[in-house]
C-alpha positions in Angstrom: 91.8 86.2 154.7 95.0 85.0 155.9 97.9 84.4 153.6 99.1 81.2 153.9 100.7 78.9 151.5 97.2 77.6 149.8 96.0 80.9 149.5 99.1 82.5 148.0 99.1 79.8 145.5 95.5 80.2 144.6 96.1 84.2 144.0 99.6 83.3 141.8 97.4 81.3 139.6 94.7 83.7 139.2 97.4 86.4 138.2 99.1 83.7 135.8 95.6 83.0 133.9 94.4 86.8 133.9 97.7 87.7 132.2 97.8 85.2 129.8 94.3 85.8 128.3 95.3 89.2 128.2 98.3 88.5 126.1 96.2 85.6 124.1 94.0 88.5 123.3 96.3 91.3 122.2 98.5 88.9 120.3 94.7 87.6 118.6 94.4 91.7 117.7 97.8 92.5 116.3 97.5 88.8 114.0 94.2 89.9 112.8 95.4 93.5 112.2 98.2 92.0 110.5 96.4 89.9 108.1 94.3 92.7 107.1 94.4 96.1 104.6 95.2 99.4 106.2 94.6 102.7 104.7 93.7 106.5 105.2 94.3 110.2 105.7 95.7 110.8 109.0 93.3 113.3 111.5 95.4 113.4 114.4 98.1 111.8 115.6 99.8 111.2 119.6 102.9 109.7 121.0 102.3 105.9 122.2 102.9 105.6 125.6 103.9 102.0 125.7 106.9 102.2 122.7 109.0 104.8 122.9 108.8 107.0 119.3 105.7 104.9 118.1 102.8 107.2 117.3 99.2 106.2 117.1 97.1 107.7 114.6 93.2 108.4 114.1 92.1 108.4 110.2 89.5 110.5 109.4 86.0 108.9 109.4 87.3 106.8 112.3 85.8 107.8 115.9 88.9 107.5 118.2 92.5 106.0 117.6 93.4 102.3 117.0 95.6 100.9 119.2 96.1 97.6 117.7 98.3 99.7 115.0 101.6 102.5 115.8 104.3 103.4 113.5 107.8 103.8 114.7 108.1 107.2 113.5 111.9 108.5 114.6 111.9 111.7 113.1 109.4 114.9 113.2 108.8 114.9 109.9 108.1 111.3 109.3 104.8 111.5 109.5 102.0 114.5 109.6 98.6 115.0 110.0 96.9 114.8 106.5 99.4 112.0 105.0 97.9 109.2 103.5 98.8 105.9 105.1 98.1 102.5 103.0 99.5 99.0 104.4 98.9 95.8 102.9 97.9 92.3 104.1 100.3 90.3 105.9 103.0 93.3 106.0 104.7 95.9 108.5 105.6 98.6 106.2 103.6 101.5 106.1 103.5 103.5 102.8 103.2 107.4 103.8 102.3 109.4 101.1 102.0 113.4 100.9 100.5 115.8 99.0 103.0 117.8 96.7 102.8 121.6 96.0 100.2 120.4 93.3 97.7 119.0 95.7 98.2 114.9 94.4 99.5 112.4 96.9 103.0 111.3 96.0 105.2 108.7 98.1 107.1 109.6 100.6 108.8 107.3 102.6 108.0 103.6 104.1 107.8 103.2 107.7 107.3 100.3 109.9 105.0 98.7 113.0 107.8 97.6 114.6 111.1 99.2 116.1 113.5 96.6 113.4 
């Protein structure tokens, strides 16, 4: 297949649609994920390749790591595995909570989805 001007302009336009359903359909998962509840007790945790110090977390009783949700977590320390994470519809702020040296969950600190 030769590339001249018809064909070119045929493969631009096939790039153009492929990439706006693909960001159509993430910006469809990060709404819903948005609108929704959020909570659990973090299993693991691992750096998010796409924002630089976002983490992505898997909660226990979850099978692999959500994606749709990361935390801008700047420090160390701002959030560890067994914390309890609880966000509420129609929010970006994450509540952490962590156990104190009796055992209960206590707040900690608030963190957010975004890098603002």
């Amino acid at each position: 297949m030769m590339l001249n001007r018809k064909n070119l302009l045929i493969l631009a336009s096939i790039i153009v649609i492929v990439v706006f359903f693909v960001f159509v359909g993430n910006q469809n998962k990060h709404d819903e994920f948005y609108k929704n509840d959020y909570f659990g007790v973090v299993e693991e945790i691992k750096a998010n390749r796409k924002f630089e110090n976002s983490k992505v977390v898997k909660l226990q009783n979850q099978e692999d790591y959500n994606y749709n949700f990361w935390i801008y977590a700047l420090l160390k320390d701002d959030l560890k595995i067994n914390d309890s994470i609880s966000k509420i519809k129609n929010n970006l702020n994450y509540k952490i909570y962590r156990k104190n040296k009796f055992g209960k969950f206590e707040f900690y600190k608030i963190l957010r989805n975004n890098s603002e």
